[in-house]
TIGUNU-797526 format. One line per 4 residues: their letters; for each residue x, y, z of N, C-alpha, C. Coordinates in steps of 0.1 Angstrom, whole numbers. Layout:
a) X,Y,Z,X,Y,Z,X,Y,Z  ...
END
This chain:
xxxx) -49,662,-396,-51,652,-386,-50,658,-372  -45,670,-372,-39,674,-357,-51,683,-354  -57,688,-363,-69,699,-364,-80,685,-358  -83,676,-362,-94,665,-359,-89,661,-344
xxxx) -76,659,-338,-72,655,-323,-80,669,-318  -73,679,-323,-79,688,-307,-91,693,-309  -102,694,-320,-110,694,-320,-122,686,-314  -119,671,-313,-126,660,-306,-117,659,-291
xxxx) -108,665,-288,-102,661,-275,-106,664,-262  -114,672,-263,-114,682,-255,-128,682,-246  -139,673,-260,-156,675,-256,-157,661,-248  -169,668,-242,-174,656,-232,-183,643,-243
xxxx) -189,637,-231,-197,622,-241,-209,632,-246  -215,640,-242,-226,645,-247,-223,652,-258  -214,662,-257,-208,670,-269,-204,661,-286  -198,648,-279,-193,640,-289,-204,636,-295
xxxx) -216,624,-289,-222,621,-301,-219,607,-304  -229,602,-313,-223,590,-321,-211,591,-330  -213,605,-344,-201,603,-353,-192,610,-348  -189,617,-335,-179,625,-332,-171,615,-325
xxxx) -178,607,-313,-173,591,-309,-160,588,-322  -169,585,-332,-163,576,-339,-154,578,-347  -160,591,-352,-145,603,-362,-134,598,-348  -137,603,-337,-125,605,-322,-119,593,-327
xxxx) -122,581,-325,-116,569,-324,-110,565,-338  -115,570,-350,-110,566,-358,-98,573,-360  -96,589,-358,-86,598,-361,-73,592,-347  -79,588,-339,-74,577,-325,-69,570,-334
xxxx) -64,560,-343,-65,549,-341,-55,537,-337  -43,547,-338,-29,541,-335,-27,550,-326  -32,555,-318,-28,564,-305,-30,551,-292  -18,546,-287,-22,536,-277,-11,545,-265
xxxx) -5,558,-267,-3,559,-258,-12,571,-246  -20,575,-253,-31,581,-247,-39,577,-234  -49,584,-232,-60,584,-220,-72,585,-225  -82,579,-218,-96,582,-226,-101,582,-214
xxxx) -111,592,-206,-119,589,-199,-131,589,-200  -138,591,-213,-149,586,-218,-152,575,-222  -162,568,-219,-162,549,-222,-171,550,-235  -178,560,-234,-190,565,-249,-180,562,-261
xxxx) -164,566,-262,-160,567,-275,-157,548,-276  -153,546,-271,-157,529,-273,-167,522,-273  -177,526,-268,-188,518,-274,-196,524,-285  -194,539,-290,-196,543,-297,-191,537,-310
xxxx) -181,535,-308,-172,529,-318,-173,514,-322  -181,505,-311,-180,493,-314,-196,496,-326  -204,504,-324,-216,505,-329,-212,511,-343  -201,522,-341,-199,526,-356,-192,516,-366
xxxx) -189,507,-359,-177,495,-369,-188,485,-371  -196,481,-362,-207,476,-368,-217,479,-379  -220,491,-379,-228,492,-384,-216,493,-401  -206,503,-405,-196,503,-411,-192,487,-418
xxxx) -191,480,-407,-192,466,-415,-203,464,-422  -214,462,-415,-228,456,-426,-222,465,-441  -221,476,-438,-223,486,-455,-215,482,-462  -200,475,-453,-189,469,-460,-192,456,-467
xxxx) -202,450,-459,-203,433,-460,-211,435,-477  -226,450,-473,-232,443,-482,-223,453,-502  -213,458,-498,-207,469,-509,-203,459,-518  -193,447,-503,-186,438,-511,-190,429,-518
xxxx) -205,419,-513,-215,411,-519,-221,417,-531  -221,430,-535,-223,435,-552,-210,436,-558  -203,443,-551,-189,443,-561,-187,427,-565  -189,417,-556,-182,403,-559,-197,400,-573
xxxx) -207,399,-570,-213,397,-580,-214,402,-590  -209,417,-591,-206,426,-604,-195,421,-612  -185,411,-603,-171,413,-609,-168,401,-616  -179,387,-611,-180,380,-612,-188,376,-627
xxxx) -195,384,-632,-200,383,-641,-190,386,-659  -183,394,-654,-171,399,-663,-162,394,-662  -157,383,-676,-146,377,-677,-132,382,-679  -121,380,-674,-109,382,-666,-112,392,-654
xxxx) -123,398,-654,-121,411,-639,-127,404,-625  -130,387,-630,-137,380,-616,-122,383,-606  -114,376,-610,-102,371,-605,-97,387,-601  -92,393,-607,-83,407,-602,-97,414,-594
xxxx) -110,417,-592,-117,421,-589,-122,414,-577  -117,402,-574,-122,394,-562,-108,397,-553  -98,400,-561,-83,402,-551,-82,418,-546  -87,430,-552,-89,441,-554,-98,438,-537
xxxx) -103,439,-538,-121,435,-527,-115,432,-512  -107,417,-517,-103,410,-506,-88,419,-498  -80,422,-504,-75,432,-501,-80,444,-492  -89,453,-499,-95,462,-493,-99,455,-477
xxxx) -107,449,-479,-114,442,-465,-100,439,-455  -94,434,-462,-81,427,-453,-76,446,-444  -76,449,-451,-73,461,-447,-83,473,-435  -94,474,-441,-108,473,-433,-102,469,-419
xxxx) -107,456,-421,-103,446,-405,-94,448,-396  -86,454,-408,-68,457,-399,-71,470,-388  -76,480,-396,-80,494,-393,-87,491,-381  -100,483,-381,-108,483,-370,-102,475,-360
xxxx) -92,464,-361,-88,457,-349,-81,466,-343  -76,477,-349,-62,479,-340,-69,494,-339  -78,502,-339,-87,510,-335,-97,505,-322  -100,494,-321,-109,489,-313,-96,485,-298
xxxx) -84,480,-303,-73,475,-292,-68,493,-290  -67,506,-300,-61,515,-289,-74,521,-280  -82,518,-287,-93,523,-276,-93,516,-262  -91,506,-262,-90,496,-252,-79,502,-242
xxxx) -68,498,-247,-53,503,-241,-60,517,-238  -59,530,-242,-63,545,-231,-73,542,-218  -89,536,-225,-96,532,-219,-83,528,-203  -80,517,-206,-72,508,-195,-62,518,-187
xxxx) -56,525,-194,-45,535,-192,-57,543,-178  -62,549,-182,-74,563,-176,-75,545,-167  -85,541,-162,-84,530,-151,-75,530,-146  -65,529,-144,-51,523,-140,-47,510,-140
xxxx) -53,500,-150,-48,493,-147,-36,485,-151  -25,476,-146,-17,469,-142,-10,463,-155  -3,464,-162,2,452,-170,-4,450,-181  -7,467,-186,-20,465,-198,-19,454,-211
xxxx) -1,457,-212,2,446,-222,-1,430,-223  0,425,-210,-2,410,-203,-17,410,-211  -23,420,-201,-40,414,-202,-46,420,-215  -37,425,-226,-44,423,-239,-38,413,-247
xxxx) -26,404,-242,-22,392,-246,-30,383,-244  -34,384,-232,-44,369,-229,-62,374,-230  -61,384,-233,-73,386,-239,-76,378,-253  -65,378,-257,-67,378,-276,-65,359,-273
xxxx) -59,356,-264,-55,342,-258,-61,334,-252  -72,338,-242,-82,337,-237,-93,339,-238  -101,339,-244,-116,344,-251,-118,349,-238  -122,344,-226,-131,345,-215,-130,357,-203
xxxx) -109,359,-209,-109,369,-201,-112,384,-210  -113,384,-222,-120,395,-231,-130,402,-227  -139,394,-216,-150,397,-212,-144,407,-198  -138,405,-196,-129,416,-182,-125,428,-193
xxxx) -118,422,-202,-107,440,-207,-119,446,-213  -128,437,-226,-129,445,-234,-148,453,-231  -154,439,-221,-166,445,-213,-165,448,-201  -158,448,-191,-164,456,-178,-155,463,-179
xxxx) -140,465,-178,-136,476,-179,-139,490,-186  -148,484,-198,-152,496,-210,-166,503,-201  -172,494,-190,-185,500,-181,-181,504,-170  -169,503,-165,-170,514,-154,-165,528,-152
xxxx) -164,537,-143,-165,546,-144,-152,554,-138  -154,548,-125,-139,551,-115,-126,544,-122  -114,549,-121,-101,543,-123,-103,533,-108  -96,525,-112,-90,514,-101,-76,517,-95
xxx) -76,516,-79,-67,516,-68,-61,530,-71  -74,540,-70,-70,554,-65,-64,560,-52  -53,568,-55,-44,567,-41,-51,584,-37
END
């Protein structure tokens, strides 16, 4: 895992790429005490979890109909699934929130914890943490 940090730590947005983006943020993914001054690995990432889900969405729409057709493995095979996914989800929320938090950290801004509380609290302010801060470039209230 330490060989995948400094390997991806170091390149620029052009070096990284889509799956180097996404490897970065995945191998990231409980790193919230970091810096990111590339905005590429976050939106990189929101594209890799997208796309990641559909393959998840459609893995799990055959598993469920494969498991469904075999009596006693509907039930343990629908919990097996649901599980996994629950898990999935987990991975990606809190991969998508440390990306956020460095992102924020590298900006400077203020009380990162407050405004990822009322992010998750506020739908409307989401649109401040998780879209304009992820587009700009400069840190805020450079001394």
């Amino acid at each position: 895992m330490n060989k995948l940090k400094k390997q991806y730590g170091n390149l620029t947005d052009q070096e990284l790429g889509f799956v180097g983006s996404v490897k970065y943020a995945l191998v990231h993914w409980i790193d919230f005490k970091g810096v990111e001054s590339r905005k590429s690995v976050y939106w990189w990432l929101v594209l890799g979890m997208t796309v990641i889900s559909i393959g998840v969405l459609i893995l799990e729409s055959i598993l469920t109909a494969l498991f469904s057709n075999v009596p006693g493995l509907d039930v343990i095979g629908n919990f097996i699934i649901s599980v996994a996914c629950i898990a999935f989800l987990g991975i990606m929320v809190i991969s998508f929130l440390s990306a956020i938090v460095r992102r924020m950290r590298y900006l400077n801004v203020q009380n990162i914890a407050i405004w990822m509380i009322l992010s998750v609290v506020v739908p409307v302010i989401s649109l401040y943490t998780c879209f304009y801060l992820m587009l700009i470039d400069k840190p805020l209230n450079q001394s």
